[in-house]
C-alpha positions, 0 to 999 in steps of 0.5 A: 693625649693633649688637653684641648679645653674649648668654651661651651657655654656661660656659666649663666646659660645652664642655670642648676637643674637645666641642660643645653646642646652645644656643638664644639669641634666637629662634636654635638655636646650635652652640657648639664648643671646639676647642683652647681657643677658642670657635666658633659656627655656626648649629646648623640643618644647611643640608641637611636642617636636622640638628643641628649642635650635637650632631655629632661635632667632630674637630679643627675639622671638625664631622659633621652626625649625620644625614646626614654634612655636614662644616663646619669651626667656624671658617669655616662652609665645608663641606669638599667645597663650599667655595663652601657657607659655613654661618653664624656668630657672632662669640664671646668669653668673659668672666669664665668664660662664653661670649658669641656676638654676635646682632647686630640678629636 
């Protein structure tokens, strides 16, 4: 499988602590900053297809708003199920912005 890095995001547009929905390809995207560093998950809530990118982020454990599903960003595994593991997207950051792998989507 073939990397496809596309930007997501400037660095400054998801300070640490904070959560964005971006949409890249034909994919709606959460992109979350914890500390300082770059997770991305597939932004459609497995529930009931919540938006994951517009959760409340505390620490590593992002809440769906609509109807509580916790993830932690950095691995998609939801954290009373952890044999549920949500999807994500490799990420890196270059000169100020964010990219996430698509690979071949």
């Amino acid at each position: 499988m073939m990397p496809n890095w596309v930007v997501i995001a400037k660095v400054d547009d998801c300070p640490p602590g904070s959560s964005l929905e971006r949409v890249a390809g034909d994919r709606i995207v959460a992109l979350f900053n914890v500390d300082g560093e770059f997770h991305a998950l597939d932004g459609v809530c497995p529930h009931q297809g919540g938006p994951l990118g517009k959760g409340s982020l505390v620490g590593c454990i992002v809440t769906c708003p609509w109807h509580g599903w916790q993830f932690d960003v950095r691995s998609g595994k939801h954290q009373t199920s952890q044999s549920l593991v949500h999807p994500g997207f490799a990420v890196k950051v270059e000169d100020g912005t964010v990219l996430i792998d698509l690979g071949d989507n």
